[in-house]
N, CA and C of each residue as an Amber inpcrd file, in Angstrom:
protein
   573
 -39.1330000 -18.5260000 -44.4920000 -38.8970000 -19.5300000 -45.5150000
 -39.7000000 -20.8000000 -45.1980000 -39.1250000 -21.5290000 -43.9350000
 -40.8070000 -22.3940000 -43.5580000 -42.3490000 -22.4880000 -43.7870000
 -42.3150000 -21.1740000 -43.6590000 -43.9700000 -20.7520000 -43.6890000
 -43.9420000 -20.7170000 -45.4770000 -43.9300000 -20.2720000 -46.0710000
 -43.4830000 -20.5100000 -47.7970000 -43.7680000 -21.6740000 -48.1060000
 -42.6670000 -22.0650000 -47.5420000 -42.5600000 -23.7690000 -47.8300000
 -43.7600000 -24.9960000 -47.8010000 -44.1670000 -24.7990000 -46.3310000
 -45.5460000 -25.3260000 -46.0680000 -46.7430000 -24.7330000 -46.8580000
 -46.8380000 -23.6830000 -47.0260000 -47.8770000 -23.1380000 -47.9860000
 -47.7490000 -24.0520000 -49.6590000 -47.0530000 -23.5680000 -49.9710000
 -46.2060000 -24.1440000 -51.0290000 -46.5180000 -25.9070000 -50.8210000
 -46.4600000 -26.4570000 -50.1800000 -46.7410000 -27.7500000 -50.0660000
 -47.9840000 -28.1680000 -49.7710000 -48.6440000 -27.1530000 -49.6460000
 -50.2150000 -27.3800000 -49.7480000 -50.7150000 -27.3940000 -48.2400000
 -50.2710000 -27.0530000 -47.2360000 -50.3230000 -27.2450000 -45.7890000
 -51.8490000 -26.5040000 -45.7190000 -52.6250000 -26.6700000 -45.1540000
 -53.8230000 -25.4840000 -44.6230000 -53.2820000 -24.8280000 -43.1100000
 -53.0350000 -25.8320000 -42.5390000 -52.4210000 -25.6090000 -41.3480000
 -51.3810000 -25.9960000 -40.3030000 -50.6310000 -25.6370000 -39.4690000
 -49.3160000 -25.5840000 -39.4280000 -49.0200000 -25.5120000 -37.6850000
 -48.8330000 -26.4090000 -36.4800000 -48.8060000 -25.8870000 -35.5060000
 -46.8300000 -25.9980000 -34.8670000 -46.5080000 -25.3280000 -34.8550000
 -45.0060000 -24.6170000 -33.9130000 -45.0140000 -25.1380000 -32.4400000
 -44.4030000 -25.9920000 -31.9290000 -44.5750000 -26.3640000 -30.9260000
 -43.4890000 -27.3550000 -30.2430000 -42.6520000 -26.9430000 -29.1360000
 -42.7890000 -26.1230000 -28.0100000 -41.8100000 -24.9500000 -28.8590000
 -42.8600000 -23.5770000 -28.7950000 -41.5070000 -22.2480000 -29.0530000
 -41.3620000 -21.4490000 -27.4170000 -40.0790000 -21.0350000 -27.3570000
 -39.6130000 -20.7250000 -26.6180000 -39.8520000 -18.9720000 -26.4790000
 -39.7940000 -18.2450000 -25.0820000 -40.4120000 -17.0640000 -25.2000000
 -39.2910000 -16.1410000 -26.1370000 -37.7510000 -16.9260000 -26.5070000
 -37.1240000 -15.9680000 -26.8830000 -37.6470000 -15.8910000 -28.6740000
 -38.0820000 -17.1290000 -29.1390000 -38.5980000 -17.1980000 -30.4290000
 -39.9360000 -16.5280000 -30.6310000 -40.7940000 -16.3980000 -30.0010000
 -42.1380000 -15.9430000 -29.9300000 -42.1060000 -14.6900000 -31.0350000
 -41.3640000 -13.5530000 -31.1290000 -41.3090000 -12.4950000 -31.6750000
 -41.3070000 -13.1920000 -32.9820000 -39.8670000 -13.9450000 -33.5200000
 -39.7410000 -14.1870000 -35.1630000 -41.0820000 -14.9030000 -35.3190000
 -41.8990000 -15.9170000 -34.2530000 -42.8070000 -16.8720000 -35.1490000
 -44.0340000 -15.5730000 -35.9460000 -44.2790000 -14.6170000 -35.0150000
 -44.9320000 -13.8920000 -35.3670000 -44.4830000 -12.7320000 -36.1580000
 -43.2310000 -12.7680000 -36.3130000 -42.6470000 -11.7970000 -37.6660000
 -43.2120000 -12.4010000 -38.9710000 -43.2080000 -14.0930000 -38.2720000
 -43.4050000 -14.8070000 -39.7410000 -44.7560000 -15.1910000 -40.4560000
 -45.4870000 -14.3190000 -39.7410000 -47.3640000 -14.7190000 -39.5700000
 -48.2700000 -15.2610000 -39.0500000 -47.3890000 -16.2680000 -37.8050000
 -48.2540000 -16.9540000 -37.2080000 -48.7200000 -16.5800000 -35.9850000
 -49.8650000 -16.8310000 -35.4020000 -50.3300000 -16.4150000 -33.8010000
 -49.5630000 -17.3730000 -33.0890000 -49.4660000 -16.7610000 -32.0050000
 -48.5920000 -17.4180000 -30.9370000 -49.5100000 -17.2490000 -29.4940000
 -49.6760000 -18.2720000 -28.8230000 -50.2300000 -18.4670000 -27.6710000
 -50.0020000 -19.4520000 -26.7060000 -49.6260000 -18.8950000 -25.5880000
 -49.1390000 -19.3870000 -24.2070000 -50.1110000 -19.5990000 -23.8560000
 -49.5520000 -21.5650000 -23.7970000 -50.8880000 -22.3690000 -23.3730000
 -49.6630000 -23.2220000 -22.2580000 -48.8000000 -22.6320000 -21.5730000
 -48.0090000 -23.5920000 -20.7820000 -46.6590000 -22.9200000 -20.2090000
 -46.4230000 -23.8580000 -19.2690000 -44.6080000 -23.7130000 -19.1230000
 -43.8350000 -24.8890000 -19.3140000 -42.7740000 -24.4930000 -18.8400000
 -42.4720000 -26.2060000 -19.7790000 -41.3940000 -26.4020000 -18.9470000
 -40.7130000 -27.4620000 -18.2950000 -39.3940000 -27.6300000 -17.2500000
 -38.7240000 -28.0930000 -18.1050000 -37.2040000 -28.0130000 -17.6080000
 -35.6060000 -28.3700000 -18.0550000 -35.0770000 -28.7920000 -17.0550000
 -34.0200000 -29.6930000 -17.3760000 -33.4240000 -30.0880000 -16.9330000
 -31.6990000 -30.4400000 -17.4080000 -30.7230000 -29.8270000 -16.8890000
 -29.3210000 -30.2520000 -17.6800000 -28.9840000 -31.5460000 -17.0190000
 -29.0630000 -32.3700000 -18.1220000 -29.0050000 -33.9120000 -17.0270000
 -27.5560000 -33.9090000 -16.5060000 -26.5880000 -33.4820000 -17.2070000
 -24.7270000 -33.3430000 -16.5890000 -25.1390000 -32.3590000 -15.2790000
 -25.4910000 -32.2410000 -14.7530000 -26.1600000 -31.3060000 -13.7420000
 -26.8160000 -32.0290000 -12.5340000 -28.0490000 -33.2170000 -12.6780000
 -28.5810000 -33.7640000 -12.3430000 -27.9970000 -34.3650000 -11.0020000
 -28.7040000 -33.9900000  -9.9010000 -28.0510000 -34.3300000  -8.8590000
 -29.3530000 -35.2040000  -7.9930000 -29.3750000 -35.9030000  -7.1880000
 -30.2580000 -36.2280000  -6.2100000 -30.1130000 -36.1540000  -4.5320000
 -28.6770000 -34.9730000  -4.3490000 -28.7160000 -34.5440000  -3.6260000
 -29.5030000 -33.4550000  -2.7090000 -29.6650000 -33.4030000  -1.4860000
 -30.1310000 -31.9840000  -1.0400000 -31.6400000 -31.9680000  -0.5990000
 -32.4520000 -31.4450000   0.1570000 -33.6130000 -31.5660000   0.9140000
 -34.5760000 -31.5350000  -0.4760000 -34.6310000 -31.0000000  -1.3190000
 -35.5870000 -30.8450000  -2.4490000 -35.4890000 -32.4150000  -3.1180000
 -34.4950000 -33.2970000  -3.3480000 -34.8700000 -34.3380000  -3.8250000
 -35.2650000 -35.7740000  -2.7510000 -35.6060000 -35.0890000  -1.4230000
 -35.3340000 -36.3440000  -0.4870000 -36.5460000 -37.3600000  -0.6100000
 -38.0050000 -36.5360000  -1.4970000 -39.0630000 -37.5010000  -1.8650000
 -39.0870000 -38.1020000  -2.7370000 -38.4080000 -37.7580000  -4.2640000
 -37.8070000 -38.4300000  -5.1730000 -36.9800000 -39.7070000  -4.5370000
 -35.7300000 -39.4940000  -3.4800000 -34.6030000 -40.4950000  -3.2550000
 -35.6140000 -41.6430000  -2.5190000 -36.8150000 -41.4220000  -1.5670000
 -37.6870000 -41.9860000  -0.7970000 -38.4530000 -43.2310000  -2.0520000
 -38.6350000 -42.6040000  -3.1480000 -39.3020000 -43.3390000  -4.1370000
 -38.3770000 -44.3460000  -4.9640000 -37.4670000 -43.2820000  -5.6110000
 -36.3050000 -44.7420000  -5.8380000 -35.6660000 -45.9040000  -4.8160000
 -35.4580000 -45.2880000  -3.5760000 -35.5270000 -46.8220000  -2.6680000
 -36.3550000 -47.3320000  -2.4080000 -37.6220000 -47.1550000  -2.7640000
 -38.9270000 -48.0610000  -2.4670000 -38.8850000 -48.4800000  -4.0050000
 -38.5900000 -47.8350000  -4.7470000 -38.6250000 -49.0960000  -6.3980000
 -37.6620000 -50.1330000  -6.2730000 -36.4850000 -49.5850000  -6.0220000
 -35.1910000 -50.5680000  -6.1510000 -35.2530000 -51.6690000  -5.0380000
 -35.0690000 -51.3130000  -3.6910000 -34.6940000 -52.0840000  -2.2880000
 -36.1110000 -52.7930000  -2.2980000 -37.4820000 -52.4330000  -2.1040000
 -38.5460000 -53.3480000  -1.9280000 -39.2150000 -53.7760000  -3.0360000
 -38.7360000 -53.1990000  -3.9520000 -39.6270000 -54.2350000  -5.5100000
 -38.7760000 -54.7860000  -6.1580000 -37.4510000 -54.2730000  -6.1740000
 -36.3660000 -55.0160000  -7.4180000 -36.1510000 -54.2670000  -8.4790000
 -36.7180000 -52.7130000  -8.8070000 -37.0430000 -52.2440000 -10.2610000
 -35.6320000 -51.6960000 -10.3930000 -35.1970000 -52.3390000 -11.7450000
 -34.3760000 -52.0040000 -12.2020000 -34.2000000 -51.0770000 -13.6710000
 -34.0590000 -50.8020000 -14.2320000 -34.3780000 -49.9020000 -15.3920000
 -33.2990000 -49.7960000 -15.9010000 -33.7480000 -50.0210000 -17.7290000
 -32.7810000 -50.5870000 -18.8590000 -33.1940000 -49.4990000 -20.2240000
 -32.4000000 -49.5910000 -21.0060000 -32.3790000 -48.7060000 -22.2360000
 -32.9960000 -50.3360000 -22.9720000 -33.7610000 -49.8490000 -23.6630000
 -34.0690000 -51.1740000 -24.8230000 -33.8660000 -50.0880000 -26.2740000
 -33.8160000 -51.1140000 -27.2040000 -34.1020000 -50.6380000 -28.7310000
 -35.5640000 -50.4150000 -29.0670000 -36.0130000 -50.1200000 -30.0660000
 -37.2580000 -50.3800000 -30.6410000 -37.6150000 -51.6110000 -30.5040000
 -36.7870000 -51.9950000 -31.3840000 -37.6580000 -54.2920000 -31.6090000
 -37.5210000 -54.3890000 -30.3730000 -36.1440000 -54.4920000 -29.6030000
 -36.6970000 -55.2330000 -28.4810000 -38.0230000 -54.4870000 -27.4000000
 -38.2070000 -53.3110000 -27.5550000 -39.3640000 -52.0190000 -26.3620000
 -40.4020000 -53.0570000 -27.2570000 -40.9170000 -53.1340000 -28.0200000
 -42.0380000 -53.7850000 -28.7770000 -42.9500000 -54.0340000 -27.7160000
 -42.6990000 -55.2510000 -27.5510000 -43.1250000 -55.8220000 -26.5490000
 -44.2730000 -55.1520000 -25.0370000 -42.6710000 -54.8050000 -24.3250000
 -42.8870000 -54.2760000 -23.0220000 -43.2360000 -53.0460000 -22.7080000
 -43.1740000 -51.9300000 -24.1790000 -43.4650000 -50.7840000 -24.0330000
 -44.7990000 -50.4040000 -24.3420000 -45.4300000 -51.0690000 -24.9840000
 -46.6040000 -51.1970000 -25.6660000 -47.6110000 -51.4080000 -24.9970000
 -47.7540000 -53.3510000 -24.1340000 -48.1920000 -53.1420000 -22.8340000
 -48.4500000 -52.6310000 -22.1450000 -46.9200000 -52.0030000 -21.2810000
 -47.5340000 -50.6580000 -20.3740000 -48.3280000 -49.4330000 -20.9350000
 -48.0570000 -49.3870000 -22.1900000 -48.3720000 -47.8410000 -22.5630000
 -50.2380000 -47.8530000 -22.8490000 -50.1470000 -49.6010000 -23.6700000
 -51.8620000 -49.5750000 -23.1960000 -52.5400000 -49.5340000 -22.3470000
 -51.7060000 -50.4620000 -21.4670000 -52.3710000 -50.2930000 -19.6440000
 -52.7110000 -49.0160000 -19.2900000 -51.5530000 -48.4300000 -19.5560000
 -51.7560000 -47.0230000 -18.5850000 -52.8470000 -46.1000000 -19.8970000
 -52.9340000 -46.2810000 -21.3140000 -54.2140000 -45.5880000 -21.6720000
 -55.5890000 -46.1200000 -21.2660000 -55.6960000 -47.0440000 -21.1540000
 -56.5710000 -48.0020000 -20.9070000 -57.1100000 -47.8530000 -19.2990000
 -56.5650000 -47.1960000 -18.3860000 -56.3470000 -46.3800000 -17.6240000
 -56.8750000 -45.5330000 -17.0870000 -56.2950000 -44.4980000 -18.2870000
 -56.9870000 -42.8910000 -18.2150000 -58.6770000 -42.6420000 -18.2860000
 -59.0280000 -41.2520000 -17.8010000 -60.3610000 -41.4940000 -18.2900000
 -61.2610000 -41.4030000 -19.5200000 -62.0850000 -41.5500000 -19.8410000
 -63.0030000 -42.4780000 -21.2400000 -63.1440000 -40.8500000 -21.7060000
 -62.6140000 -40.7410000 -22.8920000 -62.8480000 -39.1780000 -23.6630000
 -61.6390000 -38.8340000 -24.5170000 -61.2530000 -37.1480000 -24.7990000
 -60.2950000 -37.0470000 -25.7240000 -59.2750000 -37.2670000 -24.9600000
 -58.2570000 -37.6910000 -25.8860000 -56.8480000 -38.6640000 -25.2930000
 -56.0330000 -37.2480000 -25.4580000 -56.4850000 -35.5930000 -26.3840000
 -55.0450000 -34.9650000 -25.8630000 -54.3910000 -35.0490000 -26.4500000
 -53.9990000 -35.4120000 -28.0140000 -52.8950000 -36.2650000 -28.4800000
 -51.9150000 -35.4010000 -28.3070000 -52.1520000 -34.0140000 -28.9290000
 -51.2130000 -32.5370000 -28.6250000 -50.0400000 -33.6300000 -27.5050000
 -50.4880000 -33.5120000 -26.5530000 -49.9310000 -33.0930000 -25.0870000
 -49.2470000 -34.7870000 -24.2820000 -50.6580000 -35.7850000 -25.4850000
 -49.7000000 -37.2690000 -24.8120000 -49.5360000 -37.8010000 -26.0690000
 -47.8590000 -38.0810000 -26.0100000 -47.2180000 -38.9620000 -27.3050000
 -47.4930000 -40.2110000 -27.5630000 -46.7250000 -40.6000000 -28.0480000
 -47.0090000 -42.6760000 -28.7250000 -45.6630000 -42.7300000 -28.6020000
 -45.6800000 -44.1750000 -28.2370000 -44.0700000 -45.0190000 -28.4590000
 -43.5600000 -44.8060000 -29.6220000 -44.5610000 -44.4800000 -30.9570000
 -43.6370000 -44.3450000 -32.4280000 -42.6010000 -45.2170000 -32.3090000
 -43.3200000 -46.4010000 -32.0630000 -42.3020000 -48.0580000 -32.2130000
 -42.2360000 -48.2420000 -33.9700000 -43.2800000 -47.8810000 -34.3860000
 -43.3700000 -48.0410000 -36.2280000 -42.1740000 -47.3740000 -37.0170000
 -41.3670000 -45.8670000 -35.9740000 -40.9960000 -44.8840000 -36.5530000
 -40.2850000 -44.5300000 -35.5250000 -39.0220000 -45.0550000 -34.9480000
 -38.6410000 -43.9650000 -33.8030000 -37.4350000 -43.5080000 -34.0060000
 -36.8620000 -43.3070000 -35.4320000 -36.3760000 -42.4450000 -35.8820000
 -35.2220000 -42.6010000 -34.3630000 -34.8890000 -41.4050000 -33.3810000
 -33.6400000 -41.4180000 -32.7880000 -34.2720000 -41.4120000 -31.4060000
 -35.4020000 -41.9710000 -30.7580000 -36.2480000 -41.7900000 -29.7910000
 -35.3330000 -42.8370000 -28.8340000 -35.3480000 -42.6060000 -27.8020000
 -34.7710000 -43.3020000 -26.7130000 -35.8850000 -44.4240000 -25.8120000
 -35.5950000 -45.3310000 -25.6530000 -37.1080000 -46.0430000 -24.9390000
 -35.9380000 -46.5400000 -23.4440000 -36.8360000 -46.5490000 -22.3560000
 -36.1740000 -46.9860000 -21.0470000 -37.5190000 -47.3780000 -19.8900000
 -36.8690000 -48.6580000 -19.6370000 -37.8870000 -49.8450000 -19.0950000
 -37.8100000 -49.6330000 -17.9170000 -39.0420000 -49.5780000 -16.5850000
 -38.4560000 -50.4090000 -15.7350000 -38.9880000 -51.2290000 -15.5730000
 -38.2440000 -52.3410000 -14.7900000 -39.0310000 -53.4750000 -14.8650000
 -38.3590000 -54.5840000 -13.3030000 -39.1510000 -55.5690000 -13.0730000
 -38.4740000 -56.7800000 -11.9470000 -38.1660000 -57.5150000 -12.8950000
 -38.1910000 -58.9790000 -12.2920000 -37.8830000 -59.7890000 -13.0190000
 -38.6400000 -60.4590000 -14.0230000 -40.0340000 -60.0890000 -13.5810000
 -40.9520000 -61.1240000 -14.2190000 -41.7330000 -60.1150000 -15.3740000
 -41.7060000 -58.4750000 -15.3060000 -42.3310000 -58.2480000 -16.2480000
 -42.4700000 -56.2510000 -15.8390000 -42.2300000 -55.6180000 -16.8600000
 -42.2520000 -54.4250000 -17.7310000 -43.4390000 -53.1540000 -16.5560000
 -43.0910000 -52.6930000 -15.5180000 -43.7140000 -51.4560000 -15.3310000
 -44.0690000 -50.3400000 -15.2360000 -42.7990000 -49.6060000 -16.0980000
 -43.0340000 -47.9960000 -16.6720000 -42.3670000 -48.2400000 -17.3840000
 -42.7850000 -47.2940000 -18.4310000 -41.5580000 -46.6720000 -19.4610000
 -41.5310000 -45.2140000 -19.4960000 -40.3130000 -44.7920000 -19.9050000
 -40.0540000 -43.1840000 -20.7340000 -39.9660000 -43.4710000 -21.9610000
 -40.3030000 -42.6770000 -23.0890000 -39.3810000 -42.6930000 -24.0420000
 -38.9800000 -40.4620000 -24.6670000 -37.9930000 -40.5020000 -24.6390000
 -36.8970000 -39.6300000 -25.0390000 -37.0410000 -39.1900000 -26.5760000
 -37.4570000 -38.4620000 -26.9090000 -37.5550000 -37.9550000 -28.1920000
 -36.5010000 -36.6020000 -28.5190000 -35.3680000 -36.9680000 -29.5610000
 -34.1400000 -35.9630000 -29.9570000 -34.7240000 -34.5770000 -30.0780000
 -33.7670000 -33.8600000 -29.8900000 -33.8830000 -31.9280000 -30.3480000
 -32.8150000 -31.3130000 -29.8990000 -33.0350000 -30.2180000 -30.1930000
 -31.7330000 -28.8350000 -29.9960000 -30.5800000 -29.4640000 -30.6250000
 -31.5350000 -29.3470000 -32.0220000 -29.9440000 -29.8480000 -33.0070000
 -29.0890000 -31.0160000 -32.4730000 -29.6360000 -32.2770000 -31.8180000
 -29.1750000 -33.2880000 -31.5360000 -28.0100000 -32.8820000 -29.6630000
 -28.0970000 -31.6860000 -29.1810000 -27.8710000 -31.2630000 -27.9130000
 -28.9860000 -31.9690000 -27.1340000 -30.1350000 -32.3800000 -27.1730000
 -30.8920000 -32.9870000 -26.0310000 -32.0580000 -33.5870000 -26.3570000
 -32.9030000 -33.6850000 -25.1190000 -34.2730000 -34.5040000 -25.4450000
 -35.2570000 -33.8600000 -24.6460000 -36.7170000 -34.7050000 -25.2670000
 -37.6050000 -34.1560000 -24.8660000 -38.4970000 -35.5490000 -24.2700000
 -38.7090000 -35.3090000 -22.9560000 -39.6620000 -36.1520000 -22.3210000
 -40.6920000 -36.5570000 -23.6960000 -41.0560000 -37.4870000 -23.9570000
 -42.1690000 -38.0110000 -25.0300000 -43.0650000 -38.4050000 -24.6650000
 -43.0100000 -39.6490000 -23.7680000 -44.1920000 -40.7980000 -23.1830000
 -43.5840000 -40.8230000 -21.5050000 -44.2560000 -41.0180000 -20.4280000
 -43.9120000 -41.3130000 -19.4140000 -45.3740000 -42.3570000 -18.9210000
 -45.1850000 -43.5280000 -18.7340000 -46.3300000 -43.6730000 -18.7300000
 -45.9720000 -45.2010000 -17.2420000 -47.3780000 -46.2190000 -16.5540000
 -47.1680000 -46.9970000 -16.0240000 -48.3900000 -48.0570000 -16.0660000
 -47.7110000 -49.0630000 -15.8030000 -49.0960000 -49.8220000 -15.3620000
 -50.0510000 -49.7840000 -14.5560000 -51.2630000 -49.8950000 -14.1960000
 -52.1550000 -49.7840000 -13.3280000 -52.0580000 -50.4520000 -11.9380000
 -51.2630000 -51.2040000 -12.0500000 -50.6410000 -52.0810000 -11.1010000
 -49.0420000 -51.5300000 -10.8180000 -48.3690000 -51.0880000 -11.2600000
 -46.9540000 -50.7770000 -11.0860000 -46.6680000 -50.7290000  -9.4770000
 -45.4420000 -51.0540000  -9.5900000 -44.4520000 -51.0000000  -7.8010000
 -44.2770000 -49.6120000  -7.6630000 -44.5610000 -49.2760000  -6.7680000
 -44.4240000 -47.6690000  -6.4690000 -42.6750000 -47.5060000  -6.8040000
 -42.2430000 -46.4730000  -7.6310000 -41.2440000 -45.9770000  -7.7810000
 -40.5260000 -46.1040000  -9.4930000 -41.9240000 -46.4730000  -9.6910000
 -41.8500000 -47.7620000 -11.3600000 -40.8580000 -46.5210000 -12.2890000
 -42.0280000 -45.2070000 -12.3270000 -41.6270000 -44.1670000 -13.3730000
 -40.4900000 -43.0120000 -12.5490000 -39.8800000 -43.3060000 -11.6340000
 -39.1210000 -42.3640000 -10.7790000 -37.7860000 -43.1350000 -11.3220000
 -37.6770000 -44.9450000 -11.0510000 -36.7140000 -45.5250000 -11.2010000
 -36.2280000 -45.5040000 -12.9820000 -37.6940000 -45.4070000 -13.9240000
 -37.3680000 -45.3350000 -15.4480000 -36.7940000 -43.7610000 -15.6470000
 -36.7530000 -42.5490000 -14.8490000 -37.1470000 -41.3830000 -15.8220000
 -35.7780000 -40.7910000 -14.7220000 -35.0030000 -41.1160000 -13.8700000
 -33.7130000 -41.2180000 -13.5990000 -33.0370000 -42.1220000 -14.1310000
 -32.7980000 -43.1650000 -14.4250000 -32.1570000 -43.5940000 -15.3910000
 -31.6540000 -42.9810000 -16.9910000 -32.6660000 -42.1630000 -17.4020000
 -32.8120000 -41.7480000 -18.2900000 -31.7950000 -40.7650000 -18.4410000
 -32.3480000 -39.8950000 -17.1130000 -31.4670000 -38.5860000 -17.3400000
 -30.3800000 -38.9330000 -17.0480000 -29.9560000 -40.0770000 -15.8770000
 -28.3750000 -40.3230000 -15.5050000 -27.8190000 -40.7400000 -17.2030000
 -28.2950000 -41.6210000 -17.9100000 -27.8800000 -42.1280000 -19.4510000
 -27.1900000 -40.8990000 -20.0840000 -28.3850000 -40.1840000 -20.8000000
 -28.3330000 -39.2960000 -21.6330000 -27.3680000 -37.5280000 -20.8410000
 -26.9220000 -37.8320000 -19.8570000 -26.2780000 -36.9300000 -19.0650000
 -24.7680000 -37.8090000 -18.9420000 -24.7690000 -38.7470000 -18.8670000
 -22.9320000 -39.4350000 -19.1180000 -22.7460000 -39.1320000 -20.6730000
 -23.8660000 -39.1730000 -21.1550000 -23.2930000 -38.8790000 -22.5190000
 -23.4190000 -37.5130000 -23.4840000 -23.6830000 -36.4030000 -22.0840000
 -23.0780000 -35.1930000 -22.4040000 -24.6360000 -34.3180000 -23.0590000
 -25.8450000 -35.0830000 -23.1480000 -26.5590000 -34.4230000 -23.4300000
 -26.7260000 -32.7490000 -22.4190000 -27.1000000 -31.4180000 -23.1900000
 -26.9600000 -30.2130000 -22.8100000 -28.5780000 -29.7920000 -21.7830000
 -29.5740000 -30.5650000 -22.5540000 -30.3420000 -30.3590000 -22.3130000
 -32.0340000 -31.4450000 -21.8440000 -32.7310000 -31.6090000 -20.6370000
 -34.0720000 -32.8340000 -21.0170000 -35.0520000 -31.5430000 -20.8320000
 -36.1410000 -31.5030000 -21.3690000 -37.2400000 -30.9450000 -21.5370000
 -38.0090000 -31.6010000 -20.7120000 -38.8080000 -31.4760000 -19.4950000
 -39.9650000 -32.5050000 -19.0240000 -41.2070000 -32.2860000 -19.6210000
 -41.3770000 -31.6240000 -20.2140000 -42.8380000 -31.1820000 -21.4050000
 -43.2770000 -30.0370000 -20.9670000 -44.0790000 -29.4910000 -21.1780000
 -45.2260000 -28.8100000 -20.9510000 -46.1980000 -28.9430000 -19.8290000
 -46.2610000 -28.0120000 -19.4500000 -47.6070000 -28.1070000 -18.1820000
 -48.6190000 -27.1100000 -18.8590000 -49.8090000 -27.8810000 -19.4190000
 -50.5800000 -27.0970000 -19.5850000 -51.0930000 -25.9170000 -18.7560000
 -51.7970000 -24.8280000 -19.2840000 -51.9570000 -23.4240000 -18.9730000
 -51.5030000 -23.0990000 -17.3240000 -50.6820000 -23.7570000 -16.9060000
 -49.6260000 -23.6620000 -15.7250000 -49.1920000 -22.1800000 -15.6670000
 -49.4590000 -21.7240000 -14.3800000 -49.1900000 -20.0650000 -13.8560000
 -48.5420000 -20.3170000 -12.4710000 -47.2740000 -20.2810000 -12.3500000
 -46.3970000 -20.1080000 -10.8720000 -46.3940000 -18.5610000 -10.6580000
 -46.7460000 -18.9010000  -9.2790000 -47.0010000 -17.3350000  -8.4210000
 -45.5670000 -17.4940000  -7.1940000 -44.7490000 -16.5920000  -7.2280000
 -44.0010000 -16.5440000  -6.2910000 -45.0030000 -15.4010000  -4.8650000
 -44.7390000 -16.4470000  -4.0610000 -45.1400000 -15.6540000  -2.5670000
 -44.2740000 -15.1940000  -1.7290000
């Protein structure tokens, strides 16, 4: 019925994205090619622990954001992210190297439009050095990593201290599911 629909609306073309390997069969019942260009991590943030030898370089980074820089990390709105999210998010394109930006694969603040998008700062006192922002799905059950981005200058622990916060947030409040995106054409080999 989608595929109809978009035709019907004059679409030429149409991309499905992120489908899951259990959907793969219907997209292609429904006509479309399907191709694994990735894997993609989860996370149940009610789950989310920072216990245990696997997170002890993560815990190493949040006490070097918090105890020696001050970074604290806040949920903002849209109007108020304006500002501070924007900044960083140019810095850190401004940044990257000189060519295609990828758009597929790197989002926008969609400050114009953020609809139910979550934005989360971190920052000291004097000024804004990572953000996340959280984009809704699974029928309003969870989110999807959107933007993770930092300044060129940032306090080491900038996007560790924004992107735990996040999940601790959206995990008190029962979200089922965080998506960390996609890893492009990513192949894990167990040894």
């Amino acid at each position: 019925a989608f595929r109809a629909h978009v035709v019907a609306a004059g679409f030429r073309q149409v991309l499905l994205f992120p489908v899951s390997e259990g959907e793969r069969a219907g997209v292609r019942e429904a006509g479309f090619q399907s191709l694994a260009v990735g894997s993609e991590a989860y996370i149940t943030p009610s789950e989310f622990s920072l216990r245990g030898g696997a997170m002890a370089d993560l815990r190493q980074m949040l006490n070097r954001g918090r105890s020696r820089y001050g970074l604290r990390a806040v949920e903002v709105c849209a109007a108020e992210a304006s500002s501070s999210v924007l900044q960083v998010y140019r810095e850190w394109l401004s940044s990257r190297p000189a060519g295609h930006r990828l758009q597929l694969l790197v989002g926008t603040p969609r400050l114009d439009e953020p609809f139910r998008r979550r934005y989360f700062v971190a920052r000291d006192h004097e000024r804004a050095h990572a953000i996340v922002t959280l984009t809704p799905g699974w029928s309003g059950a969870g989110y999807g990593l959107d933007v993770m981005a930092r300044s060129p200058d940032a306090s080491a622990g900038a996007v560790e201290v924004a992107l735990t916060e996040a999940i601790r947030t959206i995990g008190e409040e029962g979200a089922e599911v965080l998506s960390l995106g996609a890893c492009p054409m990513f192949e894990a080999t167990r040894v």
